[in-house]
C-alpha positions as a Python dict, from the first residue, in 0.01 Angstrom:
ca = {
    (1, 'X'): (0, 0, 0),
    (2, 'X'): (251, 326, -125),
    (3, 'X'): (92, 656, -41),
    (4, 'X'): (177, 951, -267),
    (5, 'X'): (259, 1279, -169),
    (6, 'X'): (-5, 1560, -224),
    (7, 'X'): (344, 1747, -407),
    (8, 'X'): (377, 1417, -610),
    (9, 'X'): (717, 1355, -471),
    (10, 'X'): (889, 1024, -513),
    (11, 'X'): (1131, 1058, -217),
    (12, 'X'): (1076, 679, -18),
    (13, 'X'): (1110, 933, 254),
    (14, 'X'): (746, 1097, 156),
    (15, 'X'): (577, 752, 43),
    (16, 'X'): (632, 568, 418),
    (17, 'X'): (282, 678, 566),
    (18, 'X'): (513, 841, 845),
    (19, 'X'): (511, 1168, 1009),
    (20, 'X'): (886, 1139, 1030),
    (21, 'X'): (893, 1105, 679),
    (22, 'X'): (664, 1350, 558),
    (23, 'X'): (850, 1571, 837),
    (24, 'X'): (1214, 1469, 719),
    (25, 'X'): (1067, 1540, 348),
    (26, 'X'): (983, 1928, 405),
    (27, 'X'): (1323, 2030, 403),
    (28, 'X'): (1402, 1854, 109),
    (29, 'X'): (1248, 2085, -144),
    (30, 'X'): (1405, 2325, -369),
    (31, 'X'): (1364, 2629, -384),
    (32, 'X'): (1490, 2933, -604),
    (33, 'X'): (1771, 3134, -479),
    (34, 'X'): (1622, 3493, -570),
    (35, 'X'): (1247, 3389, -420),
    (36, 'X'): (1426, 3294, -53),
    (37, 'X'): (1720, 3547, -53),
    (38, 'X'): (1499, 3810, -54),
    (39, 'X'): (1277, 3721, 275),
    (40, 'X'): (1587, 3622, 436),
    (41, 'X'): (1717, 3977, 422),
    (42, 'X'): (1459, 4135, 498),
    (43, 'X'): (1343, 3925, 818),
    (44, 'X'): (1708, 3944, 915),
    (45, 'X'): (1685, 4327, 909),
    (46, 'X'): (1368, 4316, 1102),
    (47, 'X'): (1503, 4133, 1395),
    (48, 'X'): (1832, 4324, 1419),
    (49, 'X'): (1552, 4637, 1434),
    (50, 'X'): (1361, 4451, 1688),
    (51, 'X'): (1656, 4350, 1893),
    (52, 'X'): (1796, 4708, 1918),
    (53, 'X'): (1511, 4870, 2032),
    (54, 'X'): (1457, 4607, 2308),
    (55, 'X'): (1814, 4664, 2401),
    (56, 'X'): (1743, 5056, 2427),
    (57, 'X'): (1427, 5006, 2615),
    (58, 'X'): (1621, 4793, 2858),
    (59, 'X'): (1907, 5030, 2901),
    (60, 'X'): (1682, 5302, 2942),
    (61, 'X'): (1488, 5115, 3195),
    (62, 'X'): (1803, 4991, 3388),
    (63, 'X'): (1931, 5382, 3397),
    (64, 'X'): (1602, 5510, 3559),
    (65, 'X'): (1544, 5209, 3757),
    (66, 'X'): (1902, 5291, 3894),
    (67, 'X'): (1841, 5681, 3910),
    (68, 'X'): (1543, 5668, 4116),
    (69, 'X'): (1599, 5401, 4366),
    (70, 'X'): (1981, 5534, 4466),
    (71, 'X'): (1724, 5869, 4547),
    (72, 'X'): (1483, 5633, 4773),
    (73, 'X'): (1774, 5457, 4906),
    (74, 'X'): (1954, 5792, 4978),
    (75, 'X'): (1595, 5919, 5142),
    (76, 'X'): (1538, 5596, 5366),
    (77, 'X'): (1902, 5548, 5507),
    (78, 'X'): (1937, 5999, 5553),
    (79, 'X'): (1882, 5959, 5915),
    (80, 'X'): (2117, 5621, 6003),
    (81, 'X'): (2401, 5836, 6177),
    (82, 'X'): (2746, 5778, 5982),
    (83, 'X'): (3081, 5716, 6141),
}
């Protein structure tokens, strides 16, 4: 009993009745170059955006973590007498 593919494909891969087929088959399709450069650029951009920011945020975060605890630490250890 063959199967055929609801994209009417005649890879053997997409007429086995497997999920590993049909799963193998998805990255067999073409597509055109100009519709899927486009995205690619564009999502690229949009995670080098995403990836700065959370590199700022941490930065920032590190700096006043750091600022404010070497005050507390300072404050807590003011009366240990020093050699």
């Amino acid at each position: 009993m063959a199967t055929v593919s609801a994209d009417g494909g005649s890879s053997p891969l997409e007429n086995s009745g497997s999920l590993t087929g049909h799963i193998l088959s998805q990255g067999t399709q073409e597509a055109d170059e100009d519709d899927e450069e486009e995205p690619a650029k564009s999502s690229n951009l949009k995670v080098m955006i995403i990836i700065a920011i959370i590199v700022v945020v941490l930065l920032v975060g590190g700096y006043l973590a750091v600022t404010f605890s070497k005050a507390f630490i300072e404050d807590m250890f003011s009366g240990v007498p020093q050699k």
